[in-house]
N, C-alpha and C positions, 0 to 999 in steps of 0.2 A: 627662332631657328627656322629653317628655310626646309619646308617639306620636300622630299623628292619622292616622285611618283615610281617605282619600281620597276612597275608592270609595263611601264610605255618606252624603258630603255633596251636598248639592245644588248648583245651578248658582250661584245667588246666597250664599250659603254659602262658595264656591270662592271668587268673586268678592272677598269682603269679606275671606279670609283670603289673597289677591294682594294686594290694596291694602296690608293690614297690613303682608305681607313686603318689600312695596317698600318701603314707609315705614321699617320697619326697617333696610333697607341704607343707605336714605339717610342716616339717623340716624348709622347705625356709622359709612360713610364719613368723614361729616363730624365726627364726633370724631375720626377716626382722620388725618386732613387736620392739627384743631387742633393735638393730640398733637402732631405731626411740624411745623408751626410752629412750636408753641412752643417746642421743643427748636433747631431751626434757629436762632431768635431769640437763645437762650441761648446757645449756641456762638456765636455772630457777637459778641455783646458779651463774650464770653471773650477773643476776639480783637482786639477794641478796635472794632468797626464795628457799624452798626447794619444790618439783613438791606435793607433799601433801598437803602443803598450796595455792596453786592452784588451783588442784582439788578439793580438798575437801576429795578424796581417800584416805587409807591411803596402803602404801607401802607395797610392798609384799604380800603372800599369806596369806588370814585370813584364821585361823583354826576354824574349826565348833565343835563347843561343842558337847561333846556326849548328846545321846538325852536317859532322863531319861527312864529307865524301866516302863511300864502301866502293863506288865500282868507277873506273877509268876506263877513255874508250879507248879502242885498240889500236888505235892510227896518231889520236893527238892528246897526247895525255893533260893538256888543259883542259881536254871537256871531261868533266862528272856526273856523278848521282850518287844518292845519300841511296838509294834503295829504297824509300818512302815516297810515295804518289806514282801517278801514272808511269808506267816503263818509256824511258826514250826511246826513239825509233831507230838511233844508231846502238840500242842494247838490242832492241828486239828484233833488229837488223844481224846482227852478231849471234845471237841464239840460234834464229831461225837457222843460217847458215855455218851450224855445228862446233862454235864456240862455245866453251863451259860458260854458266855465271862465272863458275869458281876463276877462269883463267885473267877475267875482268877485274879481279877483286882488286883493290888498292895496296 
């Protein structure tokens, strides 16, 4: 393994070789995660079941429903917002200039 000297790098240097290490562990991790499924998986079908019957989990990634529109804008009602994350500029455009949320509402 290849020593690196700490003290003779610089800030941005430091920085970029943080980033790397983290990347790295995450990397491991997550091999290390699959590893250990797929052995998990393989044992469970040894035993006649599949690891979701198990669990109770079910497999793979769930996908998250989109999350219904609550507010329309006031001019063209194709544009939206769910009301969850940042405010659009044409809502906060619309408040500021004494429009209710409530009058936005869908």
């Amino acid at each position: 393994m290849t020593q690196i000297n700490l003290e003779e790098m610089t800030l941005p240097e430091l920085k970029s070789l943080q980033k790397k290490v983290a990347k790295a562990i995450e990397g491991f991790e997550e091999r290390q995660k699959s590893h250990a499924l797929a052995e998990l998986e393989v044992k469970a079908r040894e035993l006649g079941f599949s690891l979701s019957e198990l669990t109770g989990a079910p497999q793979g990634k769930a996908k998250r429903k989109a999350a219904a529109p609550k507010y329309r804008h006031p001019d063209d009602a194709s544009i939206t917002w769910t009301g969850k994350g940042r405010q659009p500029a044409w809502f906060k455009a619309a408040v500021t200039s004494g429009v209710s949320p409530d009058d936005l509402l869908v």
